[in-house]
N, C-alpha and C positions, 0 to 999 in steps of 0.2 A: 801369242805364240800358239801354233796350232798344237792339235796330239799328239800328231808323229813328231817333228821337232822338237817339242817336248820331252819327249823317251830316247830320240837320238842326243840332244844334248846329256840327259840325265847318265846316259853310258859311255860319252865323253868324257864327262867331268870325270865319270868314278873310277874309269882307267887312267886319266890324267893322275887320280889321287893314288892309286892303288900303284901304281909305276912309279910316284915321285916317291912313296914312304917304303917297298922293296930297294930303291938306289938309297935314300935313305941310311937304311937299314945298315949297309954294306958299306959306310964311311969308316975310316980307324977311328976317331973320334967317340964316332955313336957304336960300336964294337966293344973299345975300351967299357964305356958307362953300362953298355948291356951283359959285361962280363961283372960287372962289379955289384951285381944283382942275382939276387933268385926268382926265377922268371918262370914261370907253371905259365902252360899254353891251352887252351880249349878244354876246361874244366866246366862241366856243364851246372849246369843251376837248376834245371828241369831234367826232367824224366825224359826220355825219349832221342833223339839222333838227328835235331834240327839245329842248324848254326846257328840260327838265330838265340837260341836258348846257352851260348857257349860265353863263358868271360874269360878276361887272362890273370895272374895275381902278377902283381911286381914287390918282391919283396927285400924291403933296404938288409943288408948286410954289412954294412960299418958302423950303424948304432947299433945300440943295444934295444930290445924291447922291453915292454912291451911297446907298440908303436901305436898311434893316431891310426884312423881307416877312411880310407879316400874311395865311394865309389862314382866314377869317372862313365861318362854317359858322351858316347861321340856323338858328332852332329852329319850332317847331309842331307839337311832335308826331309826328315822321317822318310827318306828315299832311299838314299843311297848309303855307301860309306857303312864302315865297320868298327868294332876292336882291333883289327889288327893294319887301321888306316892311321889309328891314334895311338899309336904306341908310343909315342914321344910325349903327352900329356903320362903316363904309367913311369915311364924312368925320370922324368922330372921330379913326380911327386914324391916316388920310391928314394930318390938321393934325395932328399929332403929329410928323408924321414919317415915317410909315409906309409903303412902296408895298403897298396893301389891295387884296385879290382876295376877292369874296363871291358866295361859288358858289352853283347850284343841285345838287341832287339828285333824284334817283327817291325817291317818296313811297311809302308805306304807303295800304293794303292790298294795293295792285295790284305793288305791290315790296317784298316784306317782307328784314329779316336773310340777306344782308347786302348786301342792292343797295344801300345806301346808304353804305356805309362804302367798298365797290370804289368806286362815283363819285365819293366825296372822293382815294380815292388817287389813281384818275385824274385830278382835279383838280389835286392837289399835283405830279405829275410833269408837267404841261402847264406849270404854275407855275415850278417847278424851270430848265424847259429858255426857257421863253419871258420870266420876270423881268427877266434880266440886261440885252435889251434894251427897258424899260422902264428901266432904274436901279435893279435890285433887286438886293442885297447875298445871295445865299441860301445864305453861310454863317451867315447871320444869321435864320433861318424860323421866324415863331411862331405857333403854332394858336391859333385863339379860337374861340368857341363861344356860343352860349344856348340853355337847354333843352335840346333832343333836340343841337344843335351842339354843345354841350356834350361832350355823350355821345359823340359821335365824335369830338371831337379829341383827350378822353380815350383813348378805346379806341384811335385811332393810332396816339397815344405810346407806346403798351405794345406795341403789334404793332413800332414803331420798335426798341423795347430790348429785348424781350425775345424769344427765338427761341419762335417756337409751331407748332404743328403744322398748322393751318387754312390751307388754299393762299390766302387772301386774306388772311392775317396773314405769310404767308410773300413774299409777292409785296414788300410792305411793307419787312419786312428785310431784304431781298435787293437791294434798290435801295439802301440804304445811305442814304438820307437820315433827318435824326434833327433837330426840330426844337431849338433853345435852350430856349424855350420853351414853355407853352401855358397860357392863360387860359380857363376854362371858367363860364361866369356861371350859375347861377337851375338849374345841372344836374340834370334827373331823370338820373342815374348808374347806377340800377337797374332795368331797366325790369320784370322778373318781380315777386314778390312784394310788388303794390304794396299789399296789405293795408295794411302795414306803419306808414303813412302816414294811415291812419283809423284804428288800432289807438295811435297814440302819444297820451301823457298830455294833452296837451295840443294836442288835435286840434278844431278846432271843430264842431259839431253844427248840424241845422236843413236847410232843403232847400236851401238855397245848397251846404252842405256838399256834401249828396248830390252836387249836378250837379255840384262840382266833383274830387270823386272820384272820378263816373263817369265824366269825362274821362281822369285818371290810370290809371284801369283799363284804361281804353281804349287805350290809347299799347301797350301790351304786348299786350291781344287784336289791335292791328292790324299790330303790329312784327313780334315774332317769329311766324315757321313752326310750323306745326303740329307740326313733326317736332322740334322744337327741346330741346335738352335741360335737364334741372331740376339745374343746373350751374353752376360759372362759369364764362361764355363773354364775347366780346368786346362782345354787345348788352348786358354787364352789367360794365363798365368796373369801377366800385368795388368791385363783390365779387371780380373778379380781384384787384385789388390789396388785398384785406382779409383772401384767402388767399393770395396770393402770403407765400412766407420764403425766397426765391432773390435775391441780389442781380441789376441787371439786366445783359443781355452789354454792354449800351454806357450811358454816364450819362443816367439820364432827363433830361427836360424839368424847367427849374423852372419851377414851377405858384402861379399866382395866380389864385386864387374868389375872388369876391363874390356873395353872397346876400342878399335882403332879411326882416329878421325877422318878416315876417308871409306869407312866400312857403311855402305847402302842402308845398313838397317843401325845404326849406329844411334837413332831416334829411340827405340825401344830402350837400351840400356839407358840412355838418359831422363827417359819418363821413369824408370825401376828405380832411380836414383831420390828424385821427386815425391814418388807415393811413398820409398822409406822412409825420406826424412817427416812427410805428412804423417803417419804411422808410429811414429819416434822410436824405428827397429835400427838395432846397431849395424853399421854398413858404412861401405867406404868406397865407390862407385870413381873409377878412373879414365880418362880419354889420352889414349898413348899413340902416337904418328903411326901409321898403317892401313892396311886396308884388311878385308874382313879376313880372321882365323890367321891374326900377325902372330900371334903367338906362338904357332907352330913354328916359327924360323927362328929356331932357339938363339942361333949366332947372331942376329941382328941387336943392338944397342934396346929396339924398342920391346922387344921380345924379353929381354935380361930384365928390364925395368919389369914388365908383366911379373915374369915369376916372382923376382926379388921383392915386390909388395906383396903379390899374392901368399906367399909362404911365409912372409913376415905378421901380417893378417892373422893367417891359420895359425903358428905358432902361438902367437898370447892367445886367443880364445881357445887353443888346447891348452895351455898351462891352467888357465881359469875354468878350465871343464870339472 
């Protein structure tokens, strides 16, 4: 896929997404559930007057708190897409139970490896300090993700427990926060060698294929730095953890995926499945009918099953935090 095709689909998609979760928005349904919430909108995390630096709180109002804390990392590609794309991962977790914080970040190209992963820390520590007066429990802190969120709440958890040498993997440790959990949905996990992905057995073919491979390729010519190495590093979560053989300094995250079985990258979540149980970290790694970020279509059958294990997951290792 060339450059320009590249950027004209990239601005496709994110009005397609940006269009479909304003209609969204404005269903009785999703009105009803967003009335039945405390809902704070572009509360910044940084100093300064860049969206990118903005989250939103979702905050449950029919329990009682103190609550569990969900911070919610949206996907697009380290491209596109926002907090306020994903607002429907924020009232899911919040009716649950959840006090849910769904940040923005510094996008790709103009911010590559690792602006994106510094802005979630910096997220998580603003989180950290400003929860409690919200009702947020944050001995009890779980990452979630979709897509590229995925990917970083991943790679966190590993900067969390295991000491690395990277001053933004270091920064991480050093703060001593280490969440309970972390849910990573529809994860591209790998962002290098996304060959990988059109090369498997049962990859499908035709020009749909193309354009959506040359998406996938894309995510990594715009992620990682030029100077970037042919390694495993933290923009490639799953292959640290597929060559990691070092128990971690502190107990990982236990990890619950879901992936949809007709979702392109659907390979990644099922190697994360593999290297946990190689690893013998607590996890529970699930393949539900769909295609990529089913989860968003809350009313579907396969969507309901996503959350109803996801949140059943999270509940016993909060009760056990």
């Amino acid at each position: 896929m060339s450059g320009l095709t590249d950027r004209i689909a990239a601005v496709a998609i994110e009005r397609a997404f940006t269009s479909a979760a304003a209609v969204a928005r404005l269903h009785p349904r999703a009105r009803k559930q967003r009335r039945a919430l405390d809902i704070v909108h572009d509360v910044p995390y940084l100093p300064g007057r860049s969206r990118a630096h903005l989250l939103d709180i979702y905050r449950p109002t029919r329990q009682a708190g103190p609550w569990p804390v969900v911070v919610y990392i949206h996907g697009g590609s380290f491209r596109i897409l926002s907090k306020d794309t994903h607002w429907i991962p924020g009232v899911q977790f919040a009716r649950a139970g959840y006090l849910t914080f769904v940040v923005n970040y510094r996008l790709s190209p103009a911010h590559r490896f690792p602006a994106a992963f510094e802005d979630v820390t910096a997220a998580i520590e603003w989180v950290m300090r400003s929860a409690p007066f919200h009702g947020g429990d944050t001995q009890r802190l779980i990452l979630a993700g979709e897509s590229a969120g995925a990917n970083l709440a991943l790679a966190w958890s590993i900067a969390a427990t295991y000491e690395r040498s990277e001053p933004f993997a270091r920064r991480v440790y050093n703060s001593g926060i280490v969440p309970i959990a972390v849910a990573p949905a529809c994860g591209i996990l790998q962002v290098s060698s996304p060959e990988r992905f059109r090369a498997a057995a049962d990859a499908p073919s035709g020009r749909l294929a193309d354009l959506v491979y040359g998406r996938i390729a894309g995510v990594g010519a715009n992620y990682l730095p030029d100077d970037h190495p042919d390694a495993p590093s933290l923009a490639d979560p799953l292959w640290v953890l597929e060559e990691e053989t070092q128990p971690p300094a502190r107990p990982f995250p236990a990890v619950t995926a879901g992936v949809g079985d007709h979702d392109p990258i659907r390979a990644d979540t099922e190697r994360l499945g593999k290297a946990l149980e190689r690893l013998g970290f607590d996890h529970a790694v699930r393949v539900y009918e769909g295609r990529h970020a089913f989860q968003m279509l809350v009313w579907q059958e396969a969507a309901k099953a996503y959350w109803n294990d996801t949140v059943a997951f999270l509940n016993e290792r909060a009760k056990q935090a």
